[in-house]
C-alpha positions in Angstrom: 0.0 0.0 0.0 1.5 3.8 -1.2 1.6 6.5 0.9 -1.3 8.2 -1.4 -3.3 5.1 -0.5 -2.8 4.9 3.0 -3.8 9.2 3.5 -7.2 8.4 1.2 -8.1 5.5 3.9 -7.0 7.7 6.9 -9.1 10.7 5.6 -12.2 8.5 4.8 -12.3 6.6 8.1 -11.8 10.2 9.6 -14.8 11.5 7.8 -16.7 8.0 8.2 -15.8 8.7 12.1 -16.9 12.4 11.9 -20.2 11.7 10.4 -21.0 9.1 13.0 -20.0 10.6 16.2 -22.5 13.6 14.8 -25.6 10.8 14.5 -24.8 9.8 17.7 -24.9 13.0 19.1 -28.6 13.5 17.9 -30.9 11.5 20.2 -34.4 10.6 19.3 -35.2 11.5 22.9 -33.4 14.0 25.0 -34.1 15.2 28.3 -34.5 19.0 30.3 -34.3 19.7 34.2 -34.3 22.1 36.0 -30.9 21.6 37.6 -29.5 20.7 34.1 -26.6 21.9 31.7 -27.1 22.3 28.0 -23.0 21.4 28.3 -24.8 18.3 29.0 -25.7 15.2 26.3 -29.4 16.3 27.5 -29.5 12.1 28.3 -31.8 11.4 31.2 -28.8 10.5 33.7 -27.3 14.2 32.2 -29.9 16.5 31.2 -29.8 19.8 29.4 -31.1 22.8 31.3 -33.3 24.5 28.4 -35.3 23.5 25.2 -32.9 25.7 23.6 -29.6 23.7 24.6 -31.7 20.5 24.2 -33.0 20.9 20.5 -29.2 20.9 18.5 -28.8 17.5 20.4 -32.1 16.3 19.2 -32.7 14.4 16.0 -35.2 15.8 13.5 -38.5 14.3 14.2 -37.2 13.4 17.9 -38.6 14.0 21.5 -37.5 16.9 24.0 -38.9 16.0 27.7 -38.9 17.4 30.7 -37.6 15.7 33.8 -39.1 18.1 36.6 -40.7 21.0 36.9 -38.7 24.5 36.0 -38.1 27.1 33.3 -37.2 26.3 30.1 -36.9 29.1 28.1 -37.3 30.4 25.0 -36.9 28.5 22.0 -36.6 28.4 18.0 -37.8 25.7 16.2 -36.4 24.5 12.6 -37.5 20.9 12.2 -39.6 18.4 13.0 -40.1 18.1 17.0 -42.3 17.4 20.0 -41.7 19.7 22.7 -43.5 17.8 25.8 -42.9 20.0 28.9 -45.4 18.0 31.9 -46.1 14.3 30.9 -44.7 12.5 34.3 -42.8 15.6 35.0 -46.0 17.9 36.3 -44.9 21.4 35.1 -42.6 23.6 32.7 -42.4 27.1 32.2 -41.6 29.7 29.8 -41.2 32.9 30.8 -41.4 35.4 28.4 -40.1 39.0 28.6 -39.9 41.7 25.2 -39.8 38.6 22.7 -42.0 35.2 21.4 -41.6 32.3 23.6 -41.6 29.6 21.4 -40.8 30.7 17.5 -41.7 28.1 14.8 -40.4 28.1 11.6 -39.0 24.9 9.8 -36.4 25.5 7.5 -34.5 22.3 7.7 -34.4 18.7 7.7 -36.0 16.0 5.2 -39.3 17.5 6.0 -38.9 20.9 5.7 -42.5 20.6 3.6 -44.3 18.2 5.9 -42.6 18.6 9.3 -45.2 18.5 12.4 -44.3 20.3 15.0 -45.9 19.4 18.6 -45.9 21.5 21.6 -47.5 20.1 24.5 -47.9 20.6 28.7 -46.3 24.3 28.6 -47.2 27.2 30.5 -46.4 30.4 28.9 -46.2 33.7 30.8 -46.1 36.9 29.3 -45.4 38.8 32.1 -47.4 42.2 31.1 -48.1 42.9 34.2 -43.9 43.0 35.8 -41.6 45.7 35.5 -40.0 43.9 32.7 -40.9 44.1 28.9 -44.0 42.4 28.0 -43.5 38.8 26.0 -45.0 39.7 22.2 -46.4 36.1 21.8 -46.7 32.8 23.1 -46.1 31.1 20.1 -45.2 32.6 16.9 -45.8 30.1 14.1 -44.1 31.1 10.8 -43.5 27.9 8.6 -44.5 24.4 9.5 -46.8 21.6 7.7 -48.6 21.1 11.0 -48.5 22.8 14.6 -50.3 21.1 17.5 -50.7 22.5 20.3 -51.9 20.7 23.6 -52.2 21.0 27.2 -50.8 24.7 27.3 -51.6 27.8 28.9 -50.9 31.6 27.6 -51.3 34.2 29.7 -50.2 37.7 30.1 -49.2 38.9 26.6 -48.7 41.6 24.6 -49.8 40.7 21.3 -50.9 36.7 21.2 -51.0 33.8 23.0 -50.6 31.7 19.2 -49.3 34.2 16.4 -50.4 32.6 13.1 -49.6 34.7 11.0 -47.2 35.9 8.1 -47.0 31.8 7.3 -44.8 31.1 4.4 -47.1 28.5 2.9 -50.7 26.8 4.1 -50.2 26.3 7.7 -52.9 23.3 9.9 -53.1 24.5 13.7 -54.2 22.5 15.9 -55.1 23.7 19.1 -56.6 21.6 22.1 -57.0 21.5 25.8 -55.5 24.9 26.3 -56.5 28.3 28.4 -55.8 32.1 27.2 -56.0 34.7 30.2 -55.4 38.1 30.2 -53.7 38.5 26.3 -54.1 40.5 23.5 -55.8 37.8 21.2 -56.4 34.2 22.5 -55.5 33.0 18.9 -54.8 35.0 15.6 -55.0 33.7 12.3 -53.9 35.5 9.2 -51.5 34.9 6.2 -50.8 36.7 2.9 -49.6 33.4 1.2 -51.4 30.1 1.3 -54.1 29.9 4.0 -54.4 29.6 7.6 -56.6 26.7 8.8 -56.6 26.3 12.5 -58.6 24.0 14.5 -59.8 24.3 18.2 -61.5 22.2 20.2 -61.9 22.6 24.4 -60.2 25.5 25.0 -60.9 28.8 27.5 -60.5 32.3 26.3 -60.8 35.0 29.1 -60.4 38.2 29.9 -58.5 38.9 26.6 -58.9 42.1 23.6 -60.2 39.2 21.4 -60.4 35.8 21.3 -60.0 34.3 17.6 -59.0 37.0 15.6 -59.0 36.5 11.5 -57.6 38.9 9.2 -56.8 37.8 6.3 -57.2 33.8 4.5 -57.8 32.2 7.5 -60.3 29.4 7.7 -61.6 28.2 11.7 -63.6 25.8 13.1 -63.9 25.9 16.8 -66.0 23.7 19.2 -66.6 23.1 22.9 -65.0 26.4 23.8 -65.8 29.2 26.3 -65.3 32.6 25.7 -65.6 35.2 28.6 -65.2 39.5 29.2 -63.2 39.9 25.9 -63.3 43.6 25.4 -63.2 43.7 22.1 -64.5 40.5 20.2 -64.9 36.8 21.1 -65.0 35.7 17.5 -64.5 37.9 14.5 -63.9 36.9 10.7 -63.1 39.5 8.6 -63.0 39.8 4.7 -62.2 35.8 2.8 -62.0 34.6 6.4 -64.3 32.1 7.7 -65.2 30.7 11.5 -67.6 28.0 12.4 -68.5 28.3 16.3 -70.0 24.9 17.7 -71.6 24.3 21.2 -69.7 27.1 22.5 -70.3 29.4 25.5 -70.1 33.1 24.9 -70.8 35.0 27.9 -70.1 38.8 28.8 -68.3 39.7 26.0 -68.7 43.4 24.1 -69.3 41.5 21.4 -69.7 37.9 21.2 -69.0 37.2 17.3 -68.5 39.5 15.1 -68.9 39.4 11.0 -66.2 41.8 9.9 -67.1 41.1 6.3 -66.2 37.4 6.8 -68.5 34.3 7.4 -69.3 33.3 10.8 -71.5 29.9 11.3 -73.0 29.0 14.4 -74.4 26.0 15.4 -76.1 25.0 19.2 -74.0 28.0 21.2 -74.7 29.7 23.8 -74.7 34.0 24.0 -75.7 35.0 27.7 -75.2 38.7 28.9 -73.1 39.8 25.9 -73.2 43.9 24.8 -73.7 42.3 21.8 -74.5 38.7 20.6 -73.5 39.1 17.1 -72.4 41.8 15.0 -73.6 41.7 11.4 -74.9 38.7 10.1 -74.0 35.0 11.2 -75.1 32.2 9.8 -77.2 29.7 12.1 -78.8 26.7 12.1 -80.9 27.7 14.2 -80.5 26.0 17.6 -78.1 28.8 19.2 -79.5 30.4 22.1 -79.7 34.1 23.7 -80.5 35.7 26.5 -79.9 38.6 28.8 -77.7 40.4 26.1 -77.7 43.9 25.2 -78.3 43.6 22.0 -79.0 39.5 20.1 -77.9 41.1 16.2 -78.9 39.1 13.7 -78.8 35.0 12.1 -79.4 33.8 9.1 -81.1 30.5 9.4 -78.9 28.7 6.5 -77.6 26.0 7.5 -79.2 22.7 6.6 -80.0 20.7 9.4 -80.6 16.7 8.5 
């Protein structure tokens, strides 16, 4: 064997060696503790101490967990990932001061066009009411095939609890299980490329400036929620956005769903003690109830009930 020979071989088991250390670096399943260090592997005998220091040490695709209840911090996301802050653990925190707390927009990876993103058993706090600079959003999704959201709570923000919004292609939300206190908007929904379809089922919206917010191609169906003292709107779709409101409780709102030149349907809701019911026209199907409102506004009895 030459010399020439023998520094190929060298340099490709070098490489060979490189390449492998880095897939063994990336775990399917890394770990976050409170008493971590992202100089850590982030294994669950060494955890990392944020999501931030755990997610270059996670595979694309993979699992970021928390061990014990503590603060996490904010985080980017660029892949594929479950974030799942309270499943055996019981808590995790984001606190959020003058920025988002969890920003996601997937620009690498093998799915860069069909990556699901899932964020689940997170508290996110705004802090609006501290000395410190208000958190913008909880969640500021920018480019993902899917986002599911589960199990979370939003509270004290700026602008959003889930930003939606300036999406670089059709974006699916998926929002479940979660509560919105004392925000800007609950959930906003708006894109000036693709659409924004979102989906929410069992979530609380109170004391907020609205609660779903649509301002442009966005397409929601909500169900089993409760919306309470927004100031501004509970619902509103404005123009080419549509809503569809299902055995939902809208109570003491200003206005309880408002038709901004969009399409609201309603079917077997509730509208107690509202300023007003609805503003403009909504489509019913004429099982939604009212009562002790200021004003009821006005249904169209369209939808087809079989």
């Amino acid at each position: 064997m030459n010399y020439l020979t023998v520094v190929r071989f060298v340099l490709a088991a070098a490489l060979i060696a490189g390449f492998t250390s880095l897939a063994q670096a990336q775990a399917n399943r890394t770990w976050v503790s409170g008493v971590g260090d992202d100089a850590n592997p982030c294994s669950r005998t060494a955890p990392c101490k944020t999501f931030a220091g755990a997610i270059s040490k996670t595979a694309e695709g993979g699992e970021i967990d928390a061990l014990d209840p503590g603060g996490y911090g904010a985080l980017t996301i660029t892949k594929a990932i479950t974030i799942d802050g309270g499943t055996g653990s019981g808590w995790a925190s984001v606190l959020v001061a003058g920025t988002n707390g969890i920003t996601v927009n997937v620009v690498q990876g093998t799915h860069v066009n069909d990556a699901v993103v899932i964020v689940r058993n997170v508290t996110f706090n705004g802090i609006s009411q501290s000395p410190s600079a208000a958190g913008i959003n909880g969640i500021n999704y920018l480019k993902a095939a899917q986002l599911i959201v589960e199990n979370c709570v939003f509270e004290n923000f700026s602008t959003a609890g889930i930003n939606e919004t300036s999406l670089a292609s059709t974006g699916l939300l998926y929002v479940h299980d979660c509560f919105f206190d004392n925000t800007g908007t609950g959930i906003l929904a708006n894109t000036g490329s693709g659409f924004a379809v979102s989906e929410i089922n069992h979530c609380r919206f109170n004391a907020l400036t609205n609660g779903v917010n649509t301002t442009a191609n966005a397409f929601v169906t909500l169900r089993d929620c409760y919306f309470g003292l927004a100031s501004g709107s509970a619902v509103r779709a404005a123009a080419g956005c549509q809503i569809n409101a299902a055995n939902s409780m809208f109570s003491n709102n200003s206005i309880g769903a408002n038709v901004a030149g969009g399409t609201v349907r309603l079917a077997n809701n509730d509208f107690f003690n509202n300023t007003t019911a609805v503003s403009g026209t909504a489509e019913s199907a004429n099982n939604n109830r009212f009562q002790g409102n200021g004003t009821d506004g006005n249904t169209s009895n369209v939808i087809v009930v079989k």
